[in-house]
C-alpha positions as semicolon CSV with decimal commas, in nm:
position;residue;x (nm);y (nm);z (nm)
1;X;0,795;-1,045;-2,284
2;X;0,757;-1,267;-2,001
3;X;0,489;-1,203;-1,723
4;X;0,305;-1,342;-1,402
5;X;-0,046;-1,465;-1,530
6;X;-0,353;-1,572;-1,376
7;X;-0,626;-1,720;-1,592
8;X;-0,849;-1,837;-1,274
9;X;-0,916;-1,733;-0,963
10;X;-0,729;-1,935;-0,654
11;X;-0,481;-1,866;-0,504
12;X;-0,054;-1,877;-0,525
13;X;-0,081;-2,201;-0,729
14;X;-0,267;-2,051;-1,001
15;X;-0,011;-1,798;-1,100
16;X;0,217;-1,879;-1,461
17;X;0,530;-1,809;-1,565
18;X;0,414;-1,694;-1,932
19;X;0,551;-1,509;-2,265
20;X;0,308;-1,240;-2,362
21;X;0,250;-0,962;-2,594
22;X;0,440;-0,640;-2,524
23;X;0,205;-0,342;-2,432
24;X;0,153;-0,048;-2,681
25;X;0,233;0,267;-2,588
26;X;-0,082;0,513;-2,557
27;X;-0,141;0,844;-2,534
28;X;-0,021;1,027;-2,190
29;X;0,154;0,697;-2,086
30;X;0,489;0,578;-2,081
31;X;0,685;0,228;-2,118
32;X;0,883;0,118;-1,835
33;X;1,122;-0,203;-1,797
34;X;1,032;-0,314;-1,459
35;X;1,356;-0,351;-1,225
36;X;1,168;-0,434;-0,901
37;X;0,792;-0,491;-0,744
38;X;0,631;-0,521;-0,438
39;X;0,342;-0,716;-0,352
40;X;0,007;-0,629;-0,163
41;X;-0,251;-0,746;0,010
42;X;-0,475;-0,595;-0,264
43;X;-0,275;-0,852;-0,491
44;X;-0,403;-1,172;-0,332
45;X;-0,760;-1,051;-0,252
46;X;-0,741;-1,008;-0,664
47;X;-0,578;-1,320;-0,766
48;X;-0,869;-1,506;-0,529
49;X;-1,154;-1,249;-0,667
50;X;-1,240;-1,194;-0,325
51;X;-1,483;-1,009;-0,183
52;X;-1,677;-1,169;-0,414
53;X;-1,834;-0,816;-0,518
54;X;-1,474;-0,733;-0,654
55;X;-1,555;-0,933;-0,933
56;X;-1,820;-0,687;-1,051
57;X;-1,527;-0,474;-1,152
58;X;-1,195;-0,742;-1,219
59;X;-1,442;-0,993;-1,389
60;X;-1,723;-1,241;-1,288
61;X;-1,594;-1,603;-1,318
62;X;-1,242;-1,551;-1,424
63;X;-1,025;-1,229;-1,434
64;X;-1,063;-0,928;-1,725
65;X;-0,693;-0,855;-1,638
66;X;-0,431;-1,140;-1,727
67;X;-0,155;-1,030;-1,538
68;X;-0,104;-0,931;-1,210
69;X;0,058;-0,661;-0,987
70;X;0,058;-0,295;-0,881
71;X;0,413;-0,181;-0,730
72;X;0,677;-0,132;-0,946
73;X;1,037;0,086;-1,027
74;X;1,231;0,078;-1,326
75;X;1,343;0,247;-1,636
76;X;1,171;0,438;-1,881
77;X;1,128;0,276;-2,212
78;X;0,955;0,469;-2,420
79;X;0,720;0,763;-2,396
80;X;0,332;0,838;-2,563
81;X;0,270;1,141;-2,715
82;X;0,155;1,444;-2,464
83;X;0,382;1,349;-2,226
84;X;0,621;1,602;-2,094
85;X;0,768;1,549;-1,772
86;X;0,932;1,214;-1,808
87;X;1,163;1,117;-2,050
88;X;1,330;0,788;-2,172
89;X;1,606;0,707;-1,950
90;X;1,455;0,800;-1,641
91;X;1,467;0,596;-1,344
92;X;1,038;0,605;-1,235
93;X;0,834;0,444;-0,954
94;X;0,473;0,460;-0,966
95;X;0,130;0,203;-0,928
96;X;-0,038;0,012;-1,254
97;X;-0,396;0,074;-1,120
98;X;-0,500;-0,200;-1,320
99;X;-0,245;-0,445;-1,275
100;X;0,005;-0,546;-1,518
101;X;0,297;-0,483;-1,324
102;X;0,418;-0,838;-1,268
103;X;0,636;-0,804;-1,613
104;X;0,915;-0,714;-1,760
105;X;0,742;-0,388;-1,910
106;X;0,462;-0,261;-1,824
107;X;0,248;0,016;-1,967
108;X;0,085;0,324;-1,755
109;X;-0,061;0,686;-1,762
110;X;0,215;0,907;-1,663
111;X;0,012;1,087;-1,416
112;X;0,067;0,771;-1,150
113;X;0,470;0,793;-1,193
114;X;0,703;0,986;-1,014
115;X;1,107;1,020;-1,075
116;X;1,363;0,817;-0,836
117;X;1,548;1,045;-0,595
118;X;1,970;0,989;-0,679
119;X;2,075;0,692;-0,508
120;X;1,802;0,565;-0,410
121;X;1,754;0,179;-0,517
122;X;1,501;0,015;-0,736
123;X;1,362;-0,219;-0,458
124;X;1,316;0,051;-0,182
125;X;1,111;0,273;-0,427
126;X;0,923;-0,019;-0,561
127;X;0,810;-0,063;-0,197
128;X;0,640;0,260;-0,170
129;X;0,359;0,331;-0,413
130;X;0,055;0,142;-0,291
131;X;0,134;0,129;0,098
132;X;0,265;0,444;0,093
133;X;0,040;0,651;-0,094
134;X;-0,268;0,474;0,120
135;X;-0,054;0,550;0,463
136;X;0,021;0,928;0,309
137;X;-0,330;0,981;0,235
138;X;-0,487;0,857;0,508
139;X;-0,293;1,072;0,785
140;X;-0,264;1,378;0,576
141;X;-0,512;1,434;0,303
142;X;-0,786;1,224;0,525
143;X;-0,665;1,278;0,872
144;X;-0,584;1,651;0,840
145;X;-0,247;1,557;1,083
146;X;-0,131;1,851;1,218
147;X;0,229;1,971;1,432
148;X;0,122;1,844;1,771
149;X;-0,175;1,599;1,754
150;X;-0,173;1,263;1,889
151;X;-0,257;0,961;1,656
152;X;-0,295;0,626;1,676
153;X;-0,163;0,335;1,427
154;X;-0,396;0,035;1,464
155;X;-0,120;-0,222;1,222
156;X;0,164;-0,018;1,281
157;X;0,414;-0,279;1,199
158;X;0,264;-0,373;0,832
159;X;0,317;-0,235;0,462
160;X;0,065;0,038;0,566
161;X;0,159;0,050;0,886
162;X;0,513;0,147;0,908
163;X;0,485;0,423;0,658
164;X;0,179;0,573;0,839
165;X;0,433;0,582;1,131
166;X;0,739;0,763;1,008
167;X;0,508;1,021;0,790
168;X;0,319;1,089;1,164
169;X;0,669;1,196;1,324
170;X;0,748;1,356;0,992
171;X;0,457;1,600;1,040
172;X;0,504;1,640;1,407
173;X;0,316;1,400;1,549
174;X;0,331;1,192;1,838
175;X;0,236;0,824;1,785
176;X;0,091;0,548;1,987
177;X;0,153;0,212;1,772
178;X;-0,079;-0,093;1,790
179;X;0,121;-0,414;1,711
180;X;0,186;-0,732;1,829
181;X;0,446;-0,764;2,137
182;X;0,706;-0,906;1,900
183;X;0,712;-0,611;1,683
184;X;0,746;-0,388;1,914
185;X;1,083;-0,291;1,905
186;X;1,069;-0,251;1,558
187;X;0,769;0,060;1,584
188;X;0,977;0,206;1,784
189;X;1,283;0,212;1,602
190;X;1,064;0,381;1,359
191;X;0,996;0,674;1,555
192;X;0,682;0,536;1,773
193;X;0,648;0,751;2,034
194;X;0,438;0,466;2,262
195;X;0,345;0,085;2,211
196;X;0,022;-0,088;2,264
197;X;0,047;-0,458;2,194
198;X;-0,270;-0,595;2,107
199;X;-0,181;-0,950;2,224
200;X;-0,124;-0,792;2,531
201;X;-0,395;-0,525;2,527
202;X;-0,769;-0,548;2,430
203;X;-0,815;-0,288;2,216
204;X;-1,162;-0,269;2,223
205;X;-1,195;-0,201;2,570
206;X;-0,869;0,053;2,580
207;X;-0,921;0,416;2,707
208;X;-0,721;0,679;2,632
209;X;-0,775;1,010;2,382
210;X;-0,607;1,068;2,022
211;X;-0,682;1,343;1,774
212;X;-0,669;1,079;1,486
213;X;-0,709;0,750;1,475
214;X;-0,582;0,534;1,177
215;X;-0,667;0,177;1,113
216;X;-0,417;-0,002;0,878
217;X;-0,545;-0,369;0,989
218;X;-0,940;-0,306;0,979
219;X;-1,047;-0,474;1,306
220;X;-1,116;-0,163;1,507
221;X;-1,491;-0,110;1,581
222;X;-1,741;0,177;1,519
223;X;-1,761;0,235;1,927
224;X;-1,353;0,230;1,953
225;X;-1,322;0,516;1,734
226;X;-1,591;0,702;1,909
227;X;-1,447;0,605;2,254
228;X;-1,058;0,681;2,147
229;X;-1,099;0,942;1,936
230;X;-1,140;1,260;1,788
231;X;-1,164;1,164;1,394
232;X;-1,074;0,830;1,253
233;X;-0,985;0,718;0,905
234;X;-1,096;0,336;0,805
235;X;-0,831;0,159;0,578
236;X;-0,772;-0,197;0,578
237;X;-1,058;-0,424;0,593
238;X;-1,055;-0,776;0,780
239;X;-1,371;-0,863;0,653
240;X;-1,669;-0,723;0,426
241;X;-1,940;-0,806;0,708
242;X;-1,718;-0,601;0,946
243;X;-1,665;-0,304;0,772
244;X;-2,014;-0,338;0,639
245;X;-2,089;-0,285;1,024
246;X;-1,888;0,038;1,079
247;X;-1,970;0,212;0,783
248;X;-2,396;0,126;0,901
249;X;-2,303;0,316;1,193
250;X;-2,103;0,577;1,070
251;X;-2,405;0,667;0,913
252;X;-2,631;0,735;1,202
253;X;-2,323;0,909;1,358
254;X;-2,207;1,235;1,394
255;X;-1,818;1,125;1,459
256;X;-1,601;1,190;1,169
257;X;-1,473;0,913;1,018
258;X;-1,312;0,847;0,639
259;X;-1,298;0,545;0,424
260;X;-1,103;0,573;0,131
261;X;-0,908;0,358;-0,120
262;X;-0,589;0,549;-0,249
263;X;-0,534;0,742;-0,531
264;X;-0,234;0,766;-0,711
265;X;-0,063;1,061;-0,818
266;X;0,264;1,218;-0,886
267;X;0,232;1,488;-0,662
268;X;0,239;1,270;-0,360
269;X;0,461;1,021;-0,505
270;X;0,705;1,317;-0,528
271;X;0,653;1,428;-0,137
272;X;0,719;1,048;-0,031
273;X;1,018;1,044;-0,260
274;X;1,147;1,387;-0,083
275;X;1,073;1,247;0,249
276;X;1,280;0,944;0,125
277;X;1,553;1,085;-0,009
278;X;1,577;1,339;0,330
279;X;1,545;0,982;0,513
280;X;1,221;1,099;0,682
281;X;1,128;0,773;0,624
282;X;1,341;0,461;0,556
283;X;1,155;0,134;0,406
284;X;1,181;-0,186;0,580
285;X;1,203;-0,430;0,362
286;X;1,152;-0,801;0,556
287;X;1,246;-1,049;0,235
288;X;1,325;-1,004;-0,121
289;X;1,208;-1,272;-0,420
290;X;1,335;-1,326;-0,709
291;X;1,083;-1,260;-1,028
292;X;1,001;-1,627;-1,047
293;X;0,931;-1,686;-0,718
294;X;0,599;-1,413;-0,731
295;X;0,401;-1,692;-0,621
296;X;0,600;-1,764;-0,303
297;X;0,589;-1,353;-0,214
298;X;0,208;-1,399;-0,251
299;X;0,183;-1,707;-0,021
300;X;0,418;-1,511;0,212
301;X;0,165;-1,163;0,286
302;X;-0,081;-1,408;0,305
303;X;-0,007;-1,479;0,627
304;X;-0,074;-1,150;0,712
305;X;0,256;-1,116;0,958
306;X;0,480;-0,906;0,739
307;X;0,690;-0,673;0,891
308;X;0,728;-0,354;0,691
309;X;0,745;-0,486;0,284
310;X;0,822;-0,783;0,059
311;X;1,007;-0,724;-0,286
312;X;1,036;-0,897;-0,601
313;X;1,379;-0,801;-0,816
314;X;1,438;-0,920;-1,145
């Protein structure tokens, strides 16, 4: 099968166009033929190995994993032995936790897949595992969101961002985005209730009150969350040495505050799927690659000025 590869660290230009061996089929997992991906920011942080502590875990001077990717939707292919809920024919979505999703088949536990709602395209459901199980989690498993409360969206515009958004207003929320000025039209067509634009805005010396505060982008400070809020969940990062900083004095602090990293699972999957299918929440999808051009989608979220999700189809 063919498949993105990355032998090195770097960065867009280190990525091949390459014929590989197909997976085997394990225990508890299933074979799917990918139809569509999305990428991440988690996928260039890995193809550069940075933070450089990553590489304790995705391998020291060059990577354990050859190919790249999380996101993906497509077709199931085959199906291990213990696995029950899915069969072959099935149209899935789900997240390779260990990458490998950048092929034409790719190979993962069952318990990280969920079924496609009827109707609902390959590249919209590609879109959602990653960014919208870490948006999910945050506000509702984290954030304990409740009918009512107030939260703020610090990135409400991004991957994260703009599922964090429509999942707020979903559970009754009312929601004060943080984007740039020229995005904001777009958080409100979303369902943002109110707009601060942080070009606009300093955010670190804004006063007002939320019950929750979630950070998408990872610039916030220790003090804003204290000063704005009334819990806070931490997920984006801009850099180690900063988020190094909040969680040394979220430590000394009584103020409740979560950092997590995502976990997937079909039960959520299934909820975001519902809330898809009842268009609860509608992906924005701001350009769509073609298979070989992964690189280019890469080089594109580098930038870090994507407006809802990018999408490879093959």
């Amino acid at each position: 099968m063919k498949a993105i590869t990355k032998r090195k660290y770097g960065g867009p230009e280190v990525l091949q166009l390459e014929e590989v061996e197909m997976p085997t089929v394990k225990d508890n997992h299933i074979l799917v033929k990918v139809m569509a991906n999305s990428v991440n920011p988690a996928d260039w942080h890995i193809l550069r190995g940075k933070p450089f502590l990553a590489r304790l875990s995705i391998g020291l001077l060059k990577p354990k994993q050859l190919i790249l990717g999380t996101d993906f939707s497509g077709i199931v292919e085959e199906v291990g032995t213990n696995v029950t809920t899915l069969n072959i024919g099935d149209k899935v979505f789900g997240e390779s936790i260990e990458g490998a999703a950048f092929a034409e088949y790719v190979c993962v536990p069952s318990k990280v897949c969920a079924k496609i709602p009827t109707n609902v395209d390959f590249p919209i459901m590609a879109s959602v595992s990653v960014a919208g199980l870490t948006a999910y989690q945050a506000l509702v498993t984290h954030g304990k969101i409740k009918a009512g409360e107030s939260v703020l969206i610090n990135g409400a515009s991004g991957g994260v961002g703009h599922f964090a958004v429509q999942i707020a207003k979903a559970h009754g929320a009312k929601v004060t985005a943080v984007c740039s000025s020229r995005n904001i039209d777009f958080v409100l067509s979303i369902g943002a209730d109110n707009v601060i634009a942080y070009n606009k805005v300093n955010i670190h010396e804004y006063n007002d009150n939320y019950d929750v505060i979630i950070d998408t982008h990872g610039n916030l400070k220790h003090d804003d969350y204290t000063r704005m809020g009334n819990r806070g969940v931490l997920v984006g990062f801009t850099t180690m040495g900063h988020m190094f900083s909040v969680l040394f004095k979220k430590a000394f602090s009584k103020f409740p505050l979560t950092q997590f990293t995502a976990e997937a699972n079909t039960q959520d999957l299934e909820t975001l799927a519902l809330l898809i299918k009842e268009e609860k929440i509608k992906v924005h999808i701001e350009k769509t690659y073609p298979y070989t051009q992964i690189p280019d989608a890469i080089a594109h979220i580098e930038k870090m000025r994507t407006r809802g999700k990018v999408v490879i189809v093959s």
